[in-house]
N, C-alpha and C positions, 0 to 999 in steps of 0.2 A: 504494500500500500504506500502511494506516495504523498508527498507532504500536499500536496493541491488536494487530495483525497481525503487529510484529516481536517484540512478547512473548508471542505464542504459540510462536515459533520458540526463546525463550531461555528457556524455560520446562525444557526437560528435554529430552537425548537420546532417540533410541528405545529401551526394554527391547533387551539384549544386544547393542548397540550396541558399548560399550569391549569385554566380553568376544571379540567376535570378530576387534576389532582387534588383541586379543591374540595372538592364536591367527596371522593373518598378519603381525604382526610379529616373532613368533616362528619362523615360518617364512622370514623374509627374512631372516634374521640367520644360518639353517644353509644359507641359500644363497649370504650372504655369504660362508662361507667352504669351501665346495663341498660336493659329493656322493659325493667320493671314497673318503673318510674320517670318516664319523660318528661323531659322540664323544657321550658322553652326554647332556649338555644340547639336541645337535641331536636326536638320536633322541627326547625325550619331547618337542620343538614337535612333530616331526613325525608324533607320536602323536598330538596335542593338535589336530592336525589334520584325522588319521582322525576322531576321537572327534566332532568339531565335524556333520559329514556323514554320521557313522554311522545315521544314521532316513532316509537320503533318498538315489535310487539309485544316487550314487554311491560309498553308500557299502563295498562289498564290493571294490570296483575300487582305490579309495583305501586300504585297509586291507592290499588285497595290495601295493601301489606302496611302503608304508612299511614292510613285511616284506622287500622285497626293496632298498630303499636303506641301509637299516640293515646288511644281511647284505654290503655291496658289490655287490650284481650288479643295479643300476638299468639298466633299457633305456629306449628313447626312449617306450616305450609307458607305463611309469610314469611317466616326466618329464608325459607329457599327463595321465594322472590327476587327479597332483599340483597345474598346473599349473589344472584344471580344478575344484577345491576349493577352492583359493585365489580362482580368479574365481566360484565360486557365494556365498562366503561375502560378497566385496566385493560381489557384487549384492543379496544379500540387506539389504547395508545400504546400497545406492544407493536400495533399493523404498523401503524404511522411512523413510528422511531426504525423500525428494519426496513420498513419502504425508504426512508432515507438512508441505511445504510446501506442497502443493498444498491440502490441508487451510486451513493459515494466508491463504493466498489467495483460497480458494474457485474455485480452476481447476478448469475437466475436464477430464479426459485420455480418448482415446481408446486402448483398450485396445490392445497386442499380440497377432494371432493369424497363426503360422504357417500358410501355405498351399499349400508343397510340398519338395521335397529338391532340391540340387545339389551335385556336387562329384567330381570324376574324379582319380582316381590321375596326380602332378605330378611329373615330376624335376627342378622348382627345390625345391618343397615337399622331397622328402624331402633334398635338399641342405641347405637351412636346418634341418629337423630333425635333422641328423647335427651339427653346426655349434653349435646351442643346447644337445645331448647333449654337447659338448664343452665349452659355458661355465660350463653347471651343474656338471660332477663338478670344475674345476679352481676353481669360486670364483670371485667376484669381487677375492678379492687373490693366486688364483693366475693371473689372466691376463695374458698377454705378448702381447711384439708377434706371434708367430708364430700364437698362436692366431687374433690379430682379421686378420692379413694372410690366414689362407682364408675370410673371410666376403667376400670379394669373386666367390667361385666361385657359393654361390648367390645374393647381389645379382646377379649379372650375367644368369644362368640365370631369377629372378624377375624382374626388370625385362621379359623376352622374353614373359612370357607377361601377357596382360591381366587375366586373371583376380587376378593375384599379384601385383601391385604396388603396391600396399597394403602387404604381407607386404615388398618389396623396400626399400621405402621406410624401414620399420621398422624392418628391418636394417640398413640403410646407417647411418643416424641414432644408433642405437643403439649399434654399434661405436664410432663417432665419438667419441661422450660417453666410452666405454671408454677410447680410444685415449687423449683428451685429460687422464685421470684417470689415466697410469700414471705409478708403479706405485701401484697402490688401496692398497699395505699403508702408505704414508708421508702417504695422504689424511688430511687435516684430518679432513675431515666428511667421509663416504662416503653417497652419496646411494641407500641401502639401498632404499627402500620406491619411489623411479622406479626403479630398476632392477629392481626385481625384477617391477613392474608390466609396463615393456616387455619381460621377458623371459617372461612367464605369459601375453603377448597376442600375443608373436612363435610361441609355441608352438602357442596355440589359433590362429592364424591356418595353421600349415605344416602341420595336420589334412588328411590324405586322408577323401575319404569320404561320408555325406551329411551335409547339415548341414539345420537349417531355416529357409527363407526366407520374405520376406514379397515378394506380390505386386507388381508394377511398375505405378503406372496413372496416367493420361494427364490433365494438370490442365491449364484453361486459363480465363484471369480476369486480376485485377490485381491487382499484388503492391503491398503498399507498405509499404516500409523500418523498418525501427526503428533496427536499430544493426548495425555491424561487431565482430566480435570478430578482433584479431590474431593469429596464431602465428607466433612465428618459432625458427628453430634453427639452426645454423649449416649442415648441410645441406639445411633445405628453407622454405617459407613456404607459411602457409595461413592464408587469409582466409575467415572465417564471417559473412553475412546472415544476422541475425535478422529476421524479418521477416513481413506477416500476409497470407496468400492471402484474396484476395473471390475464390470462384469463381462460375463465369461462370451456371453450371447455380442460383447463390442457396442453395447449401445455406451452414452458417455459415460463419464466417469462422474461419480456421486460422492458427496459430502452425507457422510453418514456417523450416530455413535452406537454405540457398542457399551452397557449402565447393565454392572455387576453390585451388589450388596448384599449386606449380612446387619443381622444385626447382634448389638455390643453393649457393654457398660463403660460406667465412666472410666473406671482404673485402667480399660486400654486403650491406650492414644500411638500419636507418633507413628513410627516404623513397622508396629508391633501388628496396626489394622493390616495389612496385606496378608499377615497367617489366616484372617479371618474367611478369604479369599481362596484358599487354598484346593476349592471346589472345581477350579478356573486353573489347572496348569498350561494347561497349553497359551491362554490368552496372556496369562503371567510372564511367563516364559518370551513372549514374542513383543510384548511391551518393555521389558527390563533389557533384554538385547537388543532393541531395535530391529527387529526380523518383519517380514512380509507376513502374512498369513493367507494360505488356500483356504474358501469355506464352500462347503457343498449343501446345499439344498439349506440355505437356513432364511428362516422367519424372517419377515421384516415387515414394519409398518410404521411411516410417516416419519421417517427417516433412522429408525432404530431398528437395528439387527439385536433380534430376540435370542442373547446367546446361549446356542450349547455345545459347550467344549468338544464333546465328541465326533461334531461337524467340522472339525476344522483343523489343519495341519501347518506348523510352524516352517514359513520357508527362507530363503534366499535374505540376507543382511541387509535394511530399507534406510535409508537414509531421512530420515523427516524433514531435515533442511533441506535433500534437494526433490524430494516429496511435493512437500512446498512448493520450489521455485517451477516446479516443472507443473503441477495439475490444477496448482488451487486457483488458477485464475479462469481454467474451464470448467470446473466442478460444478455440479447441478446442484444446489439446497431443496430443502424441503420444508413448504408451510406446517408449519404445528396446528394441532388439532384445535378446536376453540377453546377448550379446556383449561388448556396451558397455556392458554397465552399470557401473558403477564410482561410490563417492562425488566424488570429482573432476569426472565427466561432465555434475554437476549445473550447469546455468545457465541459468536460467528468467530472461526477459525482467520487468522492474516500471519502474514510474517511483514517483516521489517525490519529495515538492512541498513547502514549509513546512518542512526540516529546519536545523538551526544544526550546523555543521562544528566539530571536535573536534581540539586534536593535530597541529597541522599540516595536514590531510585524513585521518587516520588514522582517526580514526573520525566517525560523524553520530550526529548526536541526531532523535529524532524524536516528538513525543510525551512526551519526559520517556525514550525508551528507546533504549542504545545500540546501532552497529551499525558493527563494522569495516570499513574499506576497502581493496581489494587494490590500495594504489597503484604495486605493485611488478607489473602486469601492464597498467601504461600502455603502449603500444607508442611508440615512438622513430620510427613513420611517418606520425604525425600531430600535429597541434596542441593535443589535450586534455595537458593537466601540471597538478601536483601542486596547482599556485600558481591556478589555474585551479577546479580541485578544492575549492580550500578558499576560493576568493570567490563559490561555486556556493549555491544557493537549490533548484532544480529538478535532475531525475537522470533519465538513461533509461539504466540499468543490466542488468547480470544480477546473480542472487545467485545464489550459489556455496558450496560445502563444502568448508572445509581447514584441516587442523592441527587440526579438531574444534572448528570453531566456522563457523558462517557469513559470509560477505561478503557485500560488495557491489564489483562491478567496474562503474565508471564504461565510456559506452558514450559519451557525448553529456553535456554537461550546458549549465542557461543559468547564466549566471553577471554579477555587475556588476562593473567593473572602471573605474577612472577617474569612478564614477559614471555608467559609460555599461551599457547591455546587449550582453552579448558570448554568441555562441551557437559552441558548438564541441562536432565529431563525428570520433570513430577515422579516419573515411573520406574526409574533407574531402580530404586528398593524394591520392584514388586517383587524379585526373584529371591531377595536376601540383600541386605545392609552392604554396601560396596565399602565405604569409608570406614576405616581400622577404629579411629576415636570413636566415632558414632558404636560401631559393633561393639567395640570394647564394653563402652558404656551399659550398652543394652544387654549383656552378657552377665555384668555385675546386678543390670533389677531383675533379672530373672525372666523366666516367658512366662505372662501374665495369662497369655492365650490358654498354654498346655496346663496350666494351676487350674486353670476354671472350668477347662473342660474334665479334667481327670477328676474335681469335684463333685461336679455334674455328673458325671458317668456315677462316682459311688453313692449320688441318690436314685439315682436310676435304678442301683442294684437292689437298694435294699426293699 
């Protein structure tokens, strides 16, 4: 990407862009303080809400939901409404902000279209809908431990079923961050705008009914790597391959990820989550080396290859930087579902070559044009750091939307160091600790992984 490319990005948000941010963060602020009781400042966001969706169909649905939350008699039926305005409006500015990037890049996307229904009446789902009807009327500084100790009724209930666990996971995760913030009324900073996200996605996810999906179809070629993206949380990790399908049939070459997870407690962090992964060797194995990968016949839908290891064969040594310089400017993307749309969701793959580092690593220069760096989303299970960051020349990133300005999050970068060339990747640890002091270290706390399984196992026995 070159510097004429990052100032078309900083050139101007999209038309109604802050207004609608307005509109949900004014809605996150009367759910801050629940549903129970609407005072007047919360009844006109939650007008301001209606009003935003009033041209478009949901909006007679959403007008009746804030007639009836305002009067006291919200059911879980308006909770979804509501819940489902809030997320048209963040998609609406997910479209906008990647039509402009894609724009600034000159990417294509290949469109989203729906191509059938699914979805059956659940009694985890309506568990967890009765459960989020509960978090919303008492607030986020009216919740207690009693309330978060019955979300274990439908996590348990959603974990049972496959379909929902997704949904179970979300919950679990989501409590947790609750649990760890009580009580919310003595919080410093109340993290207003994730909470109200996981809780408007926990909603639309515990939806009975149909929904629209995109077909399942069968890809087979060779993948080759770009970069790892981290997650971690204190109840789960998830690991994202960015990465560019050759398929096999020669049509073009596709931007696609590849999103493995497990889930964890808090005591394992760092280096340690990629044992949790251990389900995945071959995928492991071909991200920590930088290898190519064959996949035969495997799943894919809406730009995610559904992986399983046993489809798939580690091959020939890939180079991500010259990966990179060679496909990612014809690679085809893929619209995300409505679901997910979200400004947050945005992270398109770029590289970037010739930049001078700003600030610590804080921000790159490119061109004469600046561009922040998210180096607070470096993950702790691999070798890329800050210091690292900021002796970097070359980038194999994604850029990203937040706090209303773009980033950049390092994936890989080259970098000189000691006057030598030093090349370091998210994923370099997936195989096993590469760096002597790091291993050392980890050697002395012990594997926290094999303690808690071999625990586990001897309640299993007994």
């Amino acid at each position: 990407m070159l510097g004429t490319q990052l100032a078309q990005l900083r050139d101007g948000t999209p038309t109604g862009l802050t207004d609608a941010d307005d509109v949900v963060a004014g809605f996150d602020d009367a759910l801050l303080r629940g549903f129970a009781r609407v005072g007047e400042q919360d009844a006109a966001a939650l007008t301001a809400l209606a009003d935003a969706v009033a041209g478009t169909p949901l909006g007679e649905r959403v007008a009746e939901a804030v007639g009836k939350v305002t009067a006291g008699s919200v059911g879980q039926g308006h909770l979804a409404a509501l819940a489902g305005a809030r997320s048209a409006l963040l998609g609406a500015a997910h479209d906008a902000l990647l039509d402009q990037l894609d724009t600034a890049l000159g990417r294509h996307r290949a469109p989203w279209t729906p191509t059938g229904a699914a979805g059956d009446p659940s009694p985890a789902r309506a568990a967890a809908r009765s459960w989020l009807h509960e978090t919303a009327l008492a607030g986020w500084r009216g919740i207690d431990h009693e309330v978060l100790s019955a979300v274990g009724t439908p996590v348990e209930a959603a974990l049972a079923e496959p379909q929902s666990r997704r949904l179970a996971v979300l919950l679990d995760g989501f409590a947790a961050e609750l649990r760890a913030g009580l009580p919310v009324a003595t919080m410093a900073q109340v993290p207003v705008r994730r909470w109200a996200d996981l809780w408007s996605r926990a909603v639309l996810l515990a939806q009975d009914g149909p929904a629209p999906v995109t077909a399942i179809e069968r890809v087979t070629g060779r993948l080759l790597p770009f970069g790892v993206d981290v997650h971690e949380h204190e109840t789960a990790v998830q690991v994202q391959l960015h990465a560019i399908l050759e398929p096999a049939d020669d049509t073009p070459p596709r931007l696609v990820r590849v999103t493995v997870g497990a889930a964890k407690v808090a005591t394992i962090g760092g280096p340690a989550v990629w044992r949790l992964l251990s389900a995945y060797p071959v995928l492991l194995t071909a991200i920590a080396q930088r290898r190519a990968l064959t996949v035969t016949d495997l799943p894919a839908q809406d730009g995610d290859l559904h992986w399983v290891d046993g489809q798939a064969q580690v091959g020939e040594p890939a180079d991500p930087f010259a990966t990179a310089r060679v496909l990612l400017g014809t690679a085809t993307a893929t619209a995300l579902p409505p679901l997910d749309r979200h400004p947050v969701a945005i992270a398109e793959p770029v590289l970037l070559e010739g930049y001078t580092v700003h600030d610590d690593a804080a921000a790159i220069d490119l061109d004469g044009h600046r561009l922040a760096v998210a180096l607070d989303r470096l993950p702790a299970g691999g070798p890329l750091t800050p210091a690292l960051v900021a002796a970097s020349s070359t980038c194999l990133g994604l850029i990203r939307w937040d706090d209303g300005r773009w980033l950049l999050q390092p994936l890989a970068v080259q970098a000189t160091v000691k006057r030598r060339p030093v090349e370091a990747h998210n994923g370099d640890w997936a195989d096993g600790v590469t760096d002597p002091k790091v291993a050392k270290a980890e050697s002395r706390a012990g594997d926290a992984v094999a303690v808690l399984r071999e625990r586990a196992g001897r309640l299993l026995r007994r």
